[in-house]
DRENTORKOL-3810 file (N, C-alpha, C; in nm, 4 decimals):
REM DRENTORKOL-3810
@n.u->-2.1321; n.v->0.1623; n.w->-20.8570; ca.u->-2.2050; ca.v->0.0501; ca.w->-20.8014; c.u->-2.3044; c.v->0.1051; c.w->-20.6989
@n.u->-2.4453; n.v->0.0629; n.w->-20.7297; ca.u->-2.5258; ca.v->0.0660; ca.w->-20.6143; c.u->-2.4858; c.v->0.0336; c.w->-20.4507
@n.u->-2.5697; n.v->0.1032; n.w->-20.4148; ca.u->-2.5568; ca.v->0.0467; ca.w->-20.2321; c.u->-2.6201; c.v->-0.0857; c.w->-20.2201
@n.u->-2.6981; n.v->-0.1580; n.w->-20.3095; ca.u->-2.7466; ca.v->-0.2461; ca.w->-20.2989; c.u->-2.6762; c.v->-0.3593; c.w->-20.3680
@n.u->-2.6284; n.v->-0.3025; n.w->-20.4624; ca.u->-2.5725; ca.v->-0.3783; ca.w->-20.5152; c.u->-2.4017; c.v->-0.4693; c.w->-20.4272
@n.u->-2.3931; n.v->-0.3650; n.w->-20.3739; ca.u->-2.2388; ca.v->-0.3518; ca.w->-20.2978; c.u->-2.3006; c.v->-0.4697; c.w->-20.1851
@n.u->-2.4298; n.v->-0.4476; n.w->-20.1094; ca.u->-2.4650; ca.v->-0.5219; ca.w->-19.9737; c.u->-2.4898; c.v->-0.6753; c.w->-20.0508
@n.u->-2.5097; n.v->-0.6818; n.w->-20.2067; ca.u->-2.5655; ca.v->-0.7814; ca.w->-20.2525; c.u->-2.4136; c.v->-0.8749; c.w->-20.2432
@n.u->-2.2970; n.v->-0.7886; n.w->-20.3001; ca.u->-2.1586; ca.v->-0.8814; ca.w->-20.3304; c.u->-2.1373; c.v->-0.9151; c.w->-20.1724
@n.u->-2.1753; n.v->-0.8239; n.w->-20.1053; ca.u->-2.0806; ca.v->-0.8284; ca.w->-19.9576; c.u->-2.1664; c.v->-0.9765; c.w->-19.8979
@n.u->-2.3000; n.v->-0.9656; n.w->-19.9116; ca.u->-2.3713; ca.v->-1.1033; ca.w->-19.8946; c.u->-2.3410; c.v->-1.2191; c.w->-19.9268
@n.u->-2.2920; n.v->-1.2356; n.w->-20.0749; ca.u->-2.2601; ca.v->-1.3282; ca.w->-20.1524; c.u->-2.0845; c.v->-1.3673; c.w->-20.0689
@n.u->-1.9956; n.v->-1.2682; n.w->-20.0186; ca.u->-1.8865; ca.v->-1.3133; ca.w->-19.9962; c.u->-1.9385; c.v->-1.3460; c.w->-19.9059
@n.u->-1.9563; n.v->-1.3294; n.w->-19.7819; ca.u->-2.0169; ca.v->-1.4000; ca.w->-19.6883; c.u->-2.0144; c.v->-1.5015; c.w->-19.7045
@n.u->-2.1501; n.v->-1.5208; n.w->-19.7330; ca.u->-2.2055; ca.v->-1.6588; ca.w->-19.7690; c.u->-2.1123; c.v->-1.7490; c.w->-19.8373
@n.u->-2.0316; n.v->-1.7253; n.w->-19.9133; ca.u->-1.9248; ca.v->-1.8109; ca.w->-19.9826; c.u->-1.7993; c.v->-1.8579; c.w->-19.8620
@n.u->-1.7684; n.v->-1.7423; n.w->-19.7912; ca.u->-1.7114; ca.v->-1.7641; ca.w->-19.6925; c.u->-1.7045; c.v->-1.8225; c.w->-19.5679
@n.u->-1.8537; n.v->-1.8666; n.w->-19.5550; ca.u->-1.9074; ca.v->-1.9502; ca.w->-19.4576; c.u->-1.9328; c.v->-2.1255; c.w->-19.4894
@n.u->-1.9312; n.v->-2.1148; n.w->-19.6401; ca.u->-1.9638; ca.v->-2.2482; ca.w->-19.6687; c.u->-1.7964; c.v->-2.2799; c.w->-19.6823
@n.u->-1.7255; n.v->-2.2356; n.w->-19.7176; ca.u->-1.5884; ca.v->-2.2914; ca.w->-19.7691; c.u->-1.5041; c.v->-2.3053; c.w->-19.6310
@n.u->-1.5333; n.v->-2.2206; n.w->-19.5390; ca.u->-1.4728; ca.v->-2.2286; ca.w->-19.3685; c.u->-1.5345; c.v->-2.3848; c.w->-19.3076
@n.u->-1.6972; n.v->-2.3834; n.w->-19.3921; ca.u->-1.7252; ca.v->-2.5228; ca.w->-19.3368; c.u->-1.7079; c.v->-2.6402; c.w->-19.3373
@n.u->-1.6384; n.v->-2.6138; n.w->-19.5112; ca.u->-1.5698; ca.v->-2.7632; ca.w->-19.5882; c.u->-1.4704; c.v->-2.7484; c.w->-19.5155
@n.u->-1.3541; n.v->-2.6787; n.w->-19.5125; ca.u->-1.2168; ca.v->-2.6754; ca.w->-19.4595; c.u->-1.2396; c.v->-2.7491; c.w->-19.2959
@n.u->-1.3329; n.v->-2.6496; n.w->-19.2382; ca.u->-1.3158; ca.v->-2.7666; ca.w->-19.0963; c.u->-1.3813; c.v->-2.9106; c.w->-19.0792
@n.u->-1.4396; n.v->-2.8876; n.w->-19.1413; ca.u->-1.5304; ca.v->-3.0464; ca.w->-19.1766; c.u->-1.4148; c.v->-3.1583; c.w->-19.2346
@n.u->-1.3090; n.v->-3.0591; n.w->-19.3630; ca.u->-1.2256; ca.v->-3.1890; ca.w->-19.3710; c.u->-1.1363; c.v->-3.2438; c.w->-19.2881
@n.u->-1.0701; n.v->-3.2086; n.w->-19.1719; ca.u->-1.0076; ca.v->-3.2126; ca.w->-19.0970; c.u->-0.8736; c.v->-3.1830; c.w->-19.1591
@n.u->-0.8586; n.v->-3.1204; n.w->-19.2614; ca.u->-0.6895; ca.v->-3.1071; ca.w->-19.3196; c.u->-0.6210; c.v->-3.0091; c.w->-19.2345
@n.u->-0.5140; n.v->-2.9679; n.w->-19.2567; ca.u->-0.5066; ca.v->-2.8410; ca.w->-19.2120; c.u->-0.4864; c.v->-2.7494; c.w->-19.3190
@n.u->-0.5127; n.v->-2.6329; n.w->-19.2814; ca.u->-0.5485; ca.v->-2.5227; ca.w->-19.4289; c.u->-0.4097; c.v->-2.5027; c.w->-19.4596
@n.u->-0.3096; n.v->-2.5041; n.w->-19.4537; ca.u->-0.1779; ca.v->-2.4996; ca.w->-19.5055; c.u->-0.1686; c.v->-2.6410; c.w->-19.6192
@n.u->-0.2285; n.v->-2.7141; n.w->-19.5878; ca.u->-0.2372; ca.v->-2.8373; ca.w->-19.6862; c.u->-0.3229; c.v->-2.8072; c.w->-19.8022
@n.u->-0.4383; n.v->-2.7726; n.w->-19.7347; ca.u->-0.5571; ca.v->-2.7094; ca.w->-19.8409; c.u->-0.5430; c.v->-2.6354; c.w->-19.9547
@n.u->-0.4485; n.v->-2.5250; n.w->-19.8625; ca.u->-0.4547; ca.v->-2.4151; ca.w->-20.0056; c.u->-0.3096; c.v->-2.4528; c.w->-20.0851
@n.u->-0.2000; n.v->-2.5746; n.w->-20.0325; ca.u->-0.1409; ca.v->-2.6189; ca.w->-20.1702; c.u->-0.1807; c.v->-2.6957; c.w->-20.2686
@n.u->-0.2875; n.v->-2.7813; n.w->-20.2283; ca.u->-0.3810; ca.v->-2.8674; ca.w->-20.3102; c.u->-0.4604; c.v->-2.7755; c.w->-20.4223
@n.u->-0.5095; n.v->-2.6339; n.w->-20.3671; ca.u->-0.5891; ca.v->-2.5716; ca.w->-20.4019; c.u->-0.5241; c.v->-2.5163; c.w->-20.4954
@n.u->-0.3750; n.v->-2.4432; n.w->-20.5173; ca.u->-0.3513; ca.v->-2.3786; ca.w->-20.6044; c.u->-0.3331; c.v->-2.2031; c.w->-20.5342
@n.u->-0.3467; n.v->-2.1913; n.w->-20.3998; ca.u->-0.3932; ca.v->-2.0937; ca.w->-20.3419; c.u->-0.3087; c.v->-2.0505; c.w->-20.2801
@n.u->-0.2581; n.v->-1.9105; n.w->-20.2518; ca.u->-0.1517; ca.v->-1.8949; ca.w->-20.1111; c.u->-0.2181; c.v->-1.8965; c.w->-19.9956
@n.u->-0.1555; n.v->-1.9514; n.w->-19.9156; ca.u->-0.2129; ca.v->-2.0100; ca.w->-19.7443; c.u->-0.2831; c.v->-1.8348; c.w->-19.6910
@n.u->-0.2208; n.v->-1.7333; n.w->-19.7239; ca.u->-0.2597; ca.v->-1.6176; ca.w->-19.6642; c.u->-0.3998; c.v->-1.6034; c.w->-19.7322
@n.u->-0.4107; n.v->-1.5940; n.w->-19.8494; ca.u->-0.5363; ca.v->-1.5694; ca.w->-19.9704; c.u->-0.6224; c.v->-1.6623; c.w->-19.9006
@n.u->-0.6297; n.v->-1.7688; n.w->-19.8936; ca.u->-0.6969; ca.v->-1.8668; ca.w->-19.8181; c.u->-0.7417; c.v->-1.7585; c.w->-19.6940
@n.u->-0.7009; n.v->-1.7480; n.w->-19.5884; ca.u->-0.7441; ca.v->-1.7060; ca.w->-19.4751; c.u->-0.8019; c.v->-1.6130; c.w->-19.4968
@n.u->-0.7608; n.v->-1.5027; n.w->-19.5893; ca.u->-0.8326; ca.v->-1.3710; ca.w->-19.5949; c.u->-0.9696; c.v->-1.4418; c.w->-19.6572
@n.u->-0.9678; n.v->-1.5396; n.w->-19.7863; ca.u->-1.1189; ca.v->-1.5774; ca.w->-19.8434; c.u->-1.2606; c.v->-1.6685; c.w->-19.6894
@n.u->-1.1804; n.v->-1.7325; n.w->-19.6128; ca.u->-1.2405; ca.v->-1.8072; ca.w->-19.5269; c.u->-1.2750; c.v->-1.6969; c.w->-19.4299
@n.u->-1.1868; n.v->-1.5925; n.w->-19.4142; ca.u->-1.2703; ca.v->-1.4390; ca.w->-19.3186; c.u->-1.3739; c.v->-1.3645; c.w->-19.4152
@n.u->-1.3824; n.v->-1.3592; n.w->-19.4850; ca.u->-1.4812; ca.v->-1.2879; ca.w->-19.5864; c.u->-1.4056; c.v->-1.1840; c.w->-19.6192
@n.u->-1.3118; n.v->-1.1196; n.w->-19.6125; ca.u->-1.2149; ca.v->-1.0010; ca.w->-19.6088; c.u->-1.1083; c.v->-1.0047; c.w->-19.7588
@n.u->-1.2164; n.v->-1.1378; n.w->-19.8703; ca.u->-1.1518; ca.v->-1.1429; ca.w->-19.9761; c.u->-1.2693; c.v->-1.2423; c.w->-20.0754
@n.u->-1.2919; n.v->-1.1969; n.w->-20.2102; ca.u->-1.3682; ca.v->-1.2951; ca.w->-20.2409; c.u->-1.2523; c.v->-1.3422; c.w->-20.3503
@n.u->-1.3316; n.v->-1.4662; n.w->-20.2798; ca.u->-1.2715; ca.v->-1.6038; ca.w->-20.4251; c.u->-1.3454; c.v->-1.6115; c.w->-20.5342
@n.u->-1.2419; n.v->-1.6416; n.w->-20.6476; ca.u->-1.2674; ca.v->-1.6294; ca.w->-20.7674; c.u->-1.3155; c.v->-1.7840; c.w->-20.7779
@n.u->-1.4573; n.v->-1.8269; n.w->-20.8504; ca.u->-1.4712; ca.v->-1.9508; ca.w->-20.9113; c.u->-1.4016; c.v->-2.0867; c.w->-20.9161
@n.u->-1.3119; n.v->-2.0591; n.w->-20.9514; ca.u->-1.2177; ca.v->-2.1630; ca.w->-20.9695; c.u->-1.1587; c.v->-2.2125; c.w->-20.8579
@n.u->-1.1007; n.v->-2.0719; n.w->-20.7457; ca.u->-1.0416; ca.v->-2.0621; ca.w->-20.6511; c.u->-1.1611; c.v->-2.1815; c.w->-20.5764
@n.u->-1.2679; n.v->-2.0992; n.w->-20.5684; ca.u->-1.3854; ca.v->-2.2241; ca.w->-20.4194; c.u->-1.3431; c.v->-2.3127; c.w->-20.5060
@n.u->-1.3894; n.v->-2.3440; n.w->-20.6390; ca.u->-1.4259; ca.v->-2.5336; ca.w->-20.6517; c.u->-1.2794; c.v->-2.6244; c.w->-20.6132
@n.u->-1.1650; n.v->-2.5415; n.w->-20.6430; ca.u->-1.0715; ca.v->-2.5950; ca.w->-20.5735; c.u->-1.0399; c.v->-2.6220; c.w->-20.3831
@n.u->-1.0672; n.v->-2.5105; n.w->-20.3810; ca.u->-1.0346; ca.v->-2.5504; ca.w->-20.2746; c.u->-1.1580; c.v->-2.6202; c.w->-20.2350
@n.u->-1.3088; n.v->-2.6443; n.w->-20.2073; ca.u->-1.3962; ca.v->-2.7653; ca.w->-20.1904; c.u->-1.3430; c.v->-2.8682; c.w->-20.2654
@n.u->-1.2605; n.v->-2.9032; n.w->-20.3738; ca.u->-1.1985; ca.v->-3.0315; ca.w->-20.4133; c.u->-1.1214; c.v->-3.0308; c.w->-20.3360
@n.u->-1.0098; n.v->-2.9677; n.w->-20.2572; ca.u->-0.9155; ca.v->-2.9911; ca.w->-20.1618; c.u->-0.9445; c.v->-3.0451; c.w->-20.0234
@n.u->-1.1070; n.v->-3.0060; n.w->-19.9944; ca.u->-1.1548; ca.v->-3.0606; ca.w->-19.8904; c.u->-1.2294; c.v->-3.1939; c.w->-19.8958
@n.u->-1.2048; n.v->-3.2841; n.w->-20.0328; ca.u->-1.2827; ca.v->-3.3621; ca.w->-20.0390; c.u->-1.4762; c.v->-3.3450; c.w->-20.0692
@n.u->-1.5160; n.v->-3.2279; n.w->-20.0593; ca.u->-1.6807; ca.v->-3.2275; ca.w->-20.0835; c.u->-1.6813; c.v->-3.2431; c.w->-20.2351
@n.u->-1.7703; n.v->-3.3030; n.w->-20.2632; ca.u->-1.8286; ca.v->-3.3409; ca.w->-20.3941; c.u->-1.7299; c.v->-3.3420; c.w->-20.4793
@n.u->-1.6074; n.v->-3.4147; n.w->-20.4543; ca.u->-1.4758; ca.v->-3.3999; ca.w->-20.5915; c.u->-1.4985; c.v->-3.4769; c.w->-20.6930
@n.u->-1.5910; n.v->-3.5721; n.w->-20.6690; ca.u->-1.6147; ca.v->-3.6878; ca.w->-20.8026; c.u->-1.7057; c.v->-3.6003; c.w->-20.8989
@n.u->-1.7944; n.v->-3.4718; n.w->-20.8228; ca.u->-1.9061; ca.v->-3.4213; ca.w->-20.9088; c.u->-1.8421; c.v->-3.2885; c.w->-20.9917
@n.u->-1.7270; n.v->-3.2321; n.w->-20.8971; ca.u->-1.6596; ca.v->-3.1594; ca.w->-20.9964; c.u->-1.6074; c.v->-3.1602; c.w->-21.1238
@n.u->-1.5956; n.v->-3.0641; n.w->-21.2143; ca.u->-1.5609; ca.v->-3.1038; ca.w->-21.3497; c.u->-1.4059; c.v->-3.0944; c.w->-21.3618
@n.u->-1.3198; n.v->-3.2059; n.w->-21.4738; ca.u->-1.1836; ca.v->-3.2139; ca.w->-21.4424; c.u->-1.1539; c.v->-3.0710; c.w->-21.4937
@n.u->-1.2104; n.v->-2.9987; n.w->-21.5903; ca.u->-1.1399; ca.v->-2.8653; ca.w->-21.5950; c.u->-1.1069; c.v->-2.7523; c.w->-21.4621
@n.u->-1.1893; n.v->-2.8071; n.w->-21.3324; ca.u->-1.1084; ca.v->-2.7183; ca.w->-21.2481; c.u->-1.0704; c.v->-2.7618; c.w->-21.1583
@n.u->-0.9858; n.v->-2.9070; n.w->-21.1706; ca.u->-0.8912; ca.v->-2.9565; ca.w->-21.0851; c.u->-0.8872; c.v->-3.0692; c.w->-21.0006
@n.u->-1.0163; n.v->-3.0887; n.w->-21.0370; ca.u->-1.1004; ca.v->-3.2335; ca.w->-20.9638; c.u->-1.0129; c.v->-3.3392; c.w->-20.9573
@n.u->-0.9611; n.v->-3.4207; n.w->-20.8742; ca.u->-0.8670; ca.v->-3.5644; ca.w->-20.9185; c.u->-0.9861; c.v->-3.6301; c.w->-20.9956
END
């Protein structure tokens, strides 16, 4: 893997990690609630919301369905009520 390529994923977790820290506090749940809704272990959760782990696809749209953002627009194949 490129060096650029590497700063490109490390960007992307970031950035994933900042929007999903924002749903979680925005929903007011608490993340122990979150990541059973989600399908997620509560630890995996924390490491993905530090950036110190990227989430797999499925993993964000769940857990943003767990926080309530856009769950009606999600598709039922990944968990949407």
């Amino acid at each position: 893997m490129t060096n650029m390529a590497l700063f490109a994923e490390q960007q992307v977790r970031a950035d994933l990690a900042r929007l999903l820290l924002a749903a979680v506090e925005a929903s007011g749940r608490a993340r122990c609630d979150i990541a059973r809704d989600a399908q997620i272990h509560k630890d995996a959760l924390r490491r993905v919301l530090a950036g110190e782990r990227s989430a797999s696809l499925g993993e964000a749209l769940r857990v943003l369905a767990a926080c309530g953002v856009a769950a009606a627009a999600l598709p039922r194949a990944c968990g949407a009520p």
